[in-house]
C-alpha positions as CSV (number, residue, x, y, z in Angstrom):
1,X,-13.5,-26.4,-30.8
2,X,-12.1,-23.6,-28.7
3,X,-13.6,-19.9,-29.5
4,X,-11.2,-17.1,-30.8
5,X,-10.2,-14.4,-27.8
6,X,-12.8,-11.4,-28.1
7,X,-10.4,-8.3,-28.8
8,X,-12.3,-6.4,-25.8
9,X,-11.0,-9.4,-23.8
10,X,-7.5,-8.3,-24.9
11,X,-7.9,-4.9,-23.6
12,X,-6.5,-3.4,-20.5
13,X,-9.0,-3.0,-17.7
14,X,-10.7,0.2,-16.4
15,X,-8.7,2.9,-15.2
16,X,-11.0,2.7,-12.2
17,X,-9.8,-1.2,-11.7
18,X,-6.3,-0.1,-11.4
19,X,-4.8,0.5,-8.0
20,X,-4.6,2.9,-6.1
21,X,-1.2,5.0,-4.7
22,X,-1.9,6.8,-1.0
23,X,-0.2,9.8,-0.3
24,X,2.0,8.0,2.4
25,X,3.2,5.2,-0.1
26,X,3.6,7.6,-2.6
27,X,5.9,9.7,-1.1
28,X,7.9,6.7,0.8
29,X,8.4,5.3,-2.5
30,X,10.4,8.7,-3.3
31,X,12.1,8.9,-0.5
32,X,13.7,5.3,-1.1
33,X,14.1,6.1,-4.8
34,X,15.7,9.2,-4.0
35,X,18.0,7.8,-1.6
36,X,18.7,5.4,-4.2
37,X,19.8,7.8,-7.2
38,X,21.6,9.8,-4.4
39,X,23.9,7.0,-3.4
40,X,24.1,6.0,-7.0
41,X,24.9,9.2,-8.2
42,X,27.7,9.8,-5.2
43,X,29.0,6.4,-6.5
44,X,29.2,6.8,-10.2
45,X,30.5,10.8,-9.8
46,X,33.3,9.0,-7.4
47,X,34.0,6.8,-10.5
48,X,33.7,9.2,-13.3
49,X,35.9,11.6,-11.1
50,X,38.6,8.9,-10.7
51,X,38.5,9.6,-7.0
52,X,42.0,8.2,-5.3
53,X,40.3,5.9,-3.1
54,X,38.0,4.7,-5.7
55,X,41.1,4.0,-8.0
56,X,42.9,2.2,-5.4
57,X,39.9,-0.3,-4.2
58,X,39.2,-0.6,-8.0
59,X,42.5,-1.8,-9.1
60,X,43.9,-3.0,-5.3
61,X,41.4,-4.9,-3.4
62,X,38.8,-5.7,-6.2
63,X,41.4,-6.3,-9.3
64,X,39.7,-4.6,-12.2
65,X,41.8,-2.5,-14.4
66,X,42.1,1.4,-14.4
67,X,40.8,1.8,-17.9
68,X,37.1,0.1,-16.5
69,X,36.9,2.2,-14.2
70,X,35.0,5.6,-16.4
71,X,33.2,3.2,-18.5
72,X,31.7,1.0,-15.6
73,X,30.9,5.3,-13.8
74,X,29.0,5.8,-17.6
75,X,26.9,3.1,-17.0
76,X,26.0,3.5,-13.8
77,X,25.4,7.0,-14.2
78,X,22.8,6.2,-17.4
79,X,21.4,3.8,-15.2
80,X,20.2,5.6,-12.4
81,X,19.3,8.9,-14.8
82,X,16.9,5.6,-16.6
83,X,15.6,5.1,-13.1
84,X,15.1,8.6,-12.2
85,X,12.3,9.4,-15.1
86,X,9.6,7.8,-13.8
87,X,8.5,7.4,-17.7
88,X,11.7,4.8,-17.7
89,X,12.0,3.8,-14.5
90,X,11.2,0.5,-14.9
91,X,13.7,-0.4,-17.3
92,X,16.3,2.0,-15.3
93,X,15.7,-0.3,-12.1
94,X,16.3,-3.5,-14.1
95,X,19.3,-2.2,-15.5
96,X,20.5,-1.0,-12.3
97,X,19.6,-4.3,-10.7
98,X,22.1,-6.4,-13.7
99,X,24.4,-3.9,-12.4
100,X,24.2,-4.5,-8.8
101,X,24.2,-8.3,-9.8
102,X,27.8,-7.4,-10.9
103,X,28.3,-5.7,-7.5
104,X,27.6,-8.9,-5.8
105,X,29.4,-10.9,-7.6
106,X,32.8,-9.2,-7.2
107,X,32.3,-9.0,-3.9
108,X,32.0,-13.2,-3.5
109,X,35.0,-13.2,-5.9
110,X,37.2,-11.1,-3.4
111,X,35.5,-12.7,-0.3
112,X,33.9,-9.5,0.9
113,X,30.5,-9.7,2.6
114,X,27.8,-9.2,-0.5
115,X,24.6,-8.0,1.5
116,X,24.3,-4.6,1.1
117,X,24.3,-4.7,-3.1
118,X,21.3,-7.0,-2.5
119,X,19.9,-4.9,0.4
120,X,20.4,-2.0,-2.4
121,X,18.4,-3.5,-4.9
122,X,15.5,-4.4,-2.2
123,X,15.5,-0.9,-1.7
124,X,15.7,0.4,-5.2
125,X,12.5,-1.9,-6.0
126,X,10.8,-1.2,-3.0
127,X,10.7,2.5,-4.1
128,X,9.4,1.6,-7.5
129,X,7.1,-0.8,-6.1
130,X,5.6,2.1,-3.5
131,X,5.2,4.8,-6.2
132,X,4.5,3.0,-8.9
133,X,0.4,1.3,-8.8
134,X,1.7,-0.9,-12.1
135,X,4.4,-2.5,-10.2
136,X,2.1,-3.3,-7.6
137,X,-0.6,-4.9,-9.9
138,X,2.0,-7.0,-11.5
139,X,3.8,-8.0,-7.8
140,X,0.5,-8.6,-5.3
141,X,1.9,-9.0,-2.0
142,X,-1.6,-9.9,-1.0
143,X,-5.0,-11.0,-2.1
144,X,-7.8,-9.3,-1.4
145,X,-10.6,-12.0,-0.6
C-alpha cells in the first residue's frame, strides 16, 4: 500500500535551488522582449489608427473586413501590455503567441510566406525564456550531469 505524499514534499524548492539569471542574459532577454512590444506596439497603433495601408492589406490582399480591423488592434494591444509586466508576462506571451498563430494562418490562407510570425514568436519566447529563471526551470535546454 502506497504512502500518502508528505506536504513538505509538495512544497516548492529552496530559493537557493532556483536558477540563476546573469547580467548578460538578463539584459538580452529585454532587449528581445523590447523589440518585441516595439514592433507590436508599431503594429497594433497602425491598426487602432486605421492606417491607409493597413486598411487596404486588411481588407485587399488578406480579405478580413473593415469593422475587424480596431478590435483585432484592441487585442493585440492588451496582449503585448500583458507581456510587458513582467508580473503577467507569461500569460501575455501565450496570448500573444494564439495571436501570432492567427498571423500564420492567414498568411497560408492567402499563400504568403508564414516564417516571420513564427520567427516572432521564437523571439518573443526567447526573451521571456532569457529574463525569466522560471521559464528556464520549466524549459531545460540542458542537463547539468
Amino acid at each position: 500500500m502506497s504512502t500518502p505524499v508528505e506536504a513538505s514534499s509538495l512544497s516548492s524548492p529552496p530559493a537557493s535551488a532556483a536558477p540563476t539569471t546573469s547580467k548578460a542574459m538578463l539584459w538580452t532577454g529585454r532587449v528581445l522582449s523590447g523589440l518585441s512590444v516595439a514592433l507590436f506596439l508599431m503594429s497594433a497603433v497602425m491598426k487602432l489608427s486605421q492606417n491607409p495601408q493597413v486598411v487596404q492589406g486588411w481588407q485587399g490582399q488578406q480579405g478580413y473586413p473593415l469593422s475587424t480591423l480596431v478590435p483585432i488592434g484592441i487585442v493585440e494591444l492588451l496582449c503585448v501590455v500583458l507581456y510587458a509586466v513582467p508580473r503577467t508576462a507569461v500569460l501575455g506571451a501565450l496570448l500573444l503567441t494564439a495571436y501570432l498563430g492567427g498571423a500564420v494562418a492567414t498568411h497560408v490562407r492567402i499563400s504568403d510566406p508564414f516564417t516571420s510570425p513564427i520567427i516572432i514568436g521564437v523571439v518573443v519566447w526567447a526573451g521571456l525564456y532569457l529574463r525569466d529563471a522560471r521559464i528556464r526551470a520549466l524549459v531545460p535546454l540542458r542537463r547539468d550531469p
